[in-house]
C-alpha positions as CSV (number, residue, x, y, z in Angstrom):
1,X,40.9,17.7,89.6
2,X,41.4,18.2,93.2
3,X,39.3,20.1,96.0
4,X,38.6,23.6,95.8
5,X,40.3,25.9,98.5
6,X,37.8,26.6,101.2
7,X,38.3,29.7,102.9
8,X,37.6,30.9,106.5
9,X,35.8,34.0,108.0
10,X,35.3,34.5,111.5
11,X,32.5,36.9,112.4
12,X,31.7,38.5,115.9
13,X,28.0,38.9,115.7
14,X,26.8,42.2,116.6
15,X,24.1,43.5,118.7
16,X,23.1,45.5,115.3
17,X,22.9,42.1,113.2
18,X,19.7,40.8,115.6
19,X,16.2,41.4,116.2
20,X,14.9,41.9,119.8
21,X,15.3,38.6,120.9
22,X,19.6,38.6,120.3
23,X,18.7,36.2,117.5
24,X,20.4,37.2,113.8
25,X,18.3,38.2,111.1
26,X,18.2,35.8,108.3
27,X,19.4,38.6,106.1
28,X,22.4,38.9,107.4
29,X,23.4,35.2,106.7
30,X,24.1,36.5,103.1
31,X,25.9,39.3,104.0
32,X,28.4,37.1,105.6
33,X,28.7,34.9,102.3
34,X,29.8,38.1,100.4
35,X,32.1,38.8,103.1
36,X,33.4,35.5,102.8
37,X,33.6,35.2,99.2
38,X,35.6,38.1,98.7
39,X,37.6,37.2,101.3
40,X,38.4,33.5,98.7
41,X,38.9,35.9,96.0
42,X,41.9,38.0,97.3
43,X,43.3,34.3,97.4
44,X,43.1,34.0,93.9
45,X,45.9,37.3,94.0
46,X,43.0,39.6,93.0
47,X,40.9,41.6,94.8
48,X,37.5,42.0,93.6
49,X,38.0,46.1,92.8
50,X,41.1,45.0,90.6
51,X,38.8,42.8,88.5
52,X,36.1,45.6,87.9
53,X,38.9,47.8,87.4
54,X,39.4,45.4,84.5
55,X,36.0,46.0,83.4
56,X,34.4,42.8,84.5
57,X,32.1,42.2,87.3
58,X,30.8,39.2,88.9
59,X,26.7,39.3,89.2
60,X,24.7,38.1,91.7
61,X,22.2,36.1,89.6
62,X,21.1,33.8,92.6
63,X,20.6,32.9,96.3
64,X,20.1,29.7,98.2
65,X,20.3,30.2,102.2
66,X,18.8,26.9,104.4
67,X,18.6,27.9,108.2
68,X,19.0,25.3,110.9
69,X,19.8,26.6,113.7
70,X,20.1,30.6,114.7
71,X,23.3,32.6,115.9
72,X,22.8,35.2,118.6
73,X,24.3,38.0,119.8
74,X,27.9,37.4,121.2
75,X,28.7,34.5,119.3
76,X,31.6,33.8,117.0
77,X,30.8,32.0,113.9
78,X,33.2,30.6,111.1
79,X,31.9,31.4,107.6
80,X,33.0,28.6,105.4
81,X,33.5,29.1,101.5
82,X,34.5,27.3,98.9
83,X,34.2,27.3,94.9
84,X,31.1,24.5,94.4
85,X,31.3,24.7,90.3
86,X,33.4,26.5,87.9
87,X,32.2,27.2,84.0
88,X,33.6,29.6,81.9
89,X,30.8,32.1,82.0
90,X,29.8,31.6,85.7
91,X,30.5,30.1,89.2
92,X,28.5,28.6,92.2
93,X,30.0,29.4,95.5
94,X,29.1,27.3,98.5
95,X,28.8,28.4,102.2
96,X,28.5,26.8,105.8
97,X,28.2,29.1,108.9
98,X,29.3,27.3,111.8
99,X,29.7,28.0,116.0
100,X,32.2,25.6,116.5
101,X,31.1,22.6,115.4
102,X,27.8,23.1,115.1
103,X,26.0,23.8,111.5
104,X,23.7,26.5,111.8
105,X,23.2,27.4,107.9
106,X,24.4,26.4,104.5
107,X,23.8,28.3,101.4
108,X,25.3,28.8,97.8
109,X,25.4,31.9,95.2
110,X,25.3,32.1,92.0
111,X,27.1,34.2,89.5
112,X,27.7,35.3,86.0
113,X,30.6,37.5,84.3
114,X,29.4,40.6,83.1
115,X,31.4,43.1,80.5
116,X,30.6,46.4,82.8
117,X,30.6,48.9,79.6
118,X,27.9,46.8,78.4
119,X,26.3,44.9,80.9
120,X,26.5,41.4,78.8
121,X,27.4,38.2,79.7
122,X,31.2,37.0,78.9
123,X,33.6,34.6,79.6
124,X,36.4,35.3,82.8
125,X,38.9,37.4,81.6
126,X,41.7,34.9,81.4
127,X,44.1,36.4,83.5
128,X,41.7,35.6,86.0
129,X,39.8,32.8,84.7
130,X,43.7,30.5,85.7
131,X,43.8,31.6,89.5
132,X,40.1,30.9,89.8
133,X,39.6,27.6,88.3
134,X,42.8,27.2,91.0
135,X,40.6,28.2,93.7
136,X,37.8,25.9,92.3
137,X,40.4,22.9,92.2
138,X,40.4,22.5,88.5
139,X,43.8,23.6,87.8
């Protein structure tokens, strides 16, 4: 096993992304993940509307943000993500936002595969299952 491919995202906070004091609103910090994430799934050579074209999606079943110190307006964070776990029914994805070198918030999401007709849990479609476990360093 090796590491997992981390993936990169800068984002440009906006004015529209804080409250009245420039700081960013802690919902936005997941916003940024999603961003993120499917920005380390195109790396797996599919984007995440070819995969529910396919008829599978990849549900949300969980959220973990820890805030230590805030972005404001103006600044340019890194979004950080990477493939914590990989089963054969679900992943964890793991997240740092960072200014520079500074931490400001670490998080994680959880998710299942879900057969879209039905809305049940299944295992990856395989033809995606070998380029993720790739991403997740298990290849």
């Amino acid at each position: 096993m090796s590491e997992p491919m981390r993936c990169t995202t800068e984002v440009e906070v906006r004015y529209a992304e804080t409250d009245q004091m420039g700081v960013v609103h802690h919902a936005n910090y997941v916003v940024w993940f999603e961003l993120a994430r499917t920005r380390l799934c195109a790396l797996s050579g599919f984007h995440y509307a070819e995969i529910e074209k396919m008829g599978t999606l990849l549900m949300v079943t969980g959220v973990e943000v820890r805030y230590r110190r805030p972005a404001r307006y103006g600044d340019t964070v890194q979004v950080v993500c990477w493939t914590e776990h990989m089963g054969s029914r679900g992943l964890r994805f793991a997240y740092e936002v960072r200014k520079q070198e500074e931490l400001l918030v670490t998080g994680a999401t959880e998710h299942i595969w879900v057969e879209a007709a039905s809305g049940r849990p299944c295992r990856a479609p395989e033809v995606v299952a070998q380029p993720f476990r790739r991403l997740a360093g298990q290849a």
